[in-house]
N, C-alpha and C positions, 0 to 999 in steps of 0.2 A: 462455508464459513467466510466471513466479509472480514477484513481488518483492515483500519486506518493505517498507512503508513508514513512516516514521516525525517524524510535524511536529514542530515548536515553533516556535510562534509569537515573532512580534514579541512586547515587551517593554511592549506602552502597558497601557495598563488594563483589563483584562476587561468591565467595564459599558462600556466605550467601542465594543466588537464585540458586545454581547448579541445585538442582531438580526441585525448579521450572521451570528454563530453559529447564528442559530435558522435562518436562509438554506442554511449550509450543510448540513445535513440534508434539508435539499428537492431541492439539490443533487447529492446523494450519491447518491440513492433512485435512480432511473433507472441509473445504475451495477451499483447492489445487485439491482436487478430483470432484469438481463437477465446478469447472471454474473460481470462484471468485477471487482467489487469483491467478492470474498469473503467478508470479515469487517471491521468495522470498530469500533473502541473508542474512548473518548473516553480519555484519561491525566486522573490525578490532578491538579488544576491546571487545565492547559491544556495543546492540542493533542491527536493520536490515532494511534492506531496502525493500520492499513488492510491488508489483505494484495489483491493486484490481481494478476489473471489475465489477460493480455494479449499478443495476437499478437503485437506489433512494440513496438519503445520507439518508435516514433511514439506509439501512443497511450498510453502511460504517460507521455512527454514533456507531451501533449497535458492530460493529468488533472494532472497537477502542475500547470501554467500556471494551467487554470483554477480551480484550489484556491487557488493562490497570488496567483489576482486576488482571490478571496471577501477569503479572510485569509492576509496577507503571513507566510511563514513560511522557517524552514529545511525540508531534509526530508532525510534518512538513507535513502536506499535499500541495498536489498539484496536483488540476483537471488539465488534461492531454488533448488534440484531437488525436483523431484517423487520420491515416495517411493516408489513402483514403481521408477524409474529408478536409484535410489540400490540398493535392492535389487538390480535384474539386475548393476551394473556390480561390486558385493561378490561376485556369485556369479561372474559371471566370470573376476574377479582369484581369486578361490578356485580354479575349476578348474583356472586357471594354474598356481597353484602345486604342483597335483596331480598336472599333466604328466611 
């Protein structure tokens, strides 16, 4: 299961989380390393944009929590289709229509 995701942080001060920020990229890396976490970017400002490949929303539930102990945020999700999948179900509805 793919889902877009999307922080914004809390409102306090940026020098006020420095380290923690520099925490969560230590954080992140074991994620990034074994597949889950696809791509991640930082946004202009503050907070990032992440895309996460994940079996269950357990563990996407699970990755929020512990993001949001690091640094307290909102977050925007959005389950995503794989683009193979998007392809076959257009070819489908296509034949359909060719019946």
């Amino acid at each position: 299961m793919l889902f877009l995701v999307i922080s914004t942080p809390r409102p306090e001060r940026p020098s006020e989380y420095a380290a923690t920020r520099q925490q969560f990229w230590h954080w992140i890396a074991p994620y990034q390393e074994n597949g889950v976490c696809k791509l991640i970017h930082p946004r202009v400002g503050r907070g990032a944009v992440a895309l996460f490949e994940v079996p269950d929303h357990g563990l996407l539930h699970r990755i929020l929590n512990e993001w949001a102990d690091l640094i307290p945020a909102h977050f925007e999700t959005y389950p995503l289709v794989d683009v193979g999948v998007t392809h076959a179900m257009l070819a489908d509805q296509v034949a359909k229509t060719k019946s």
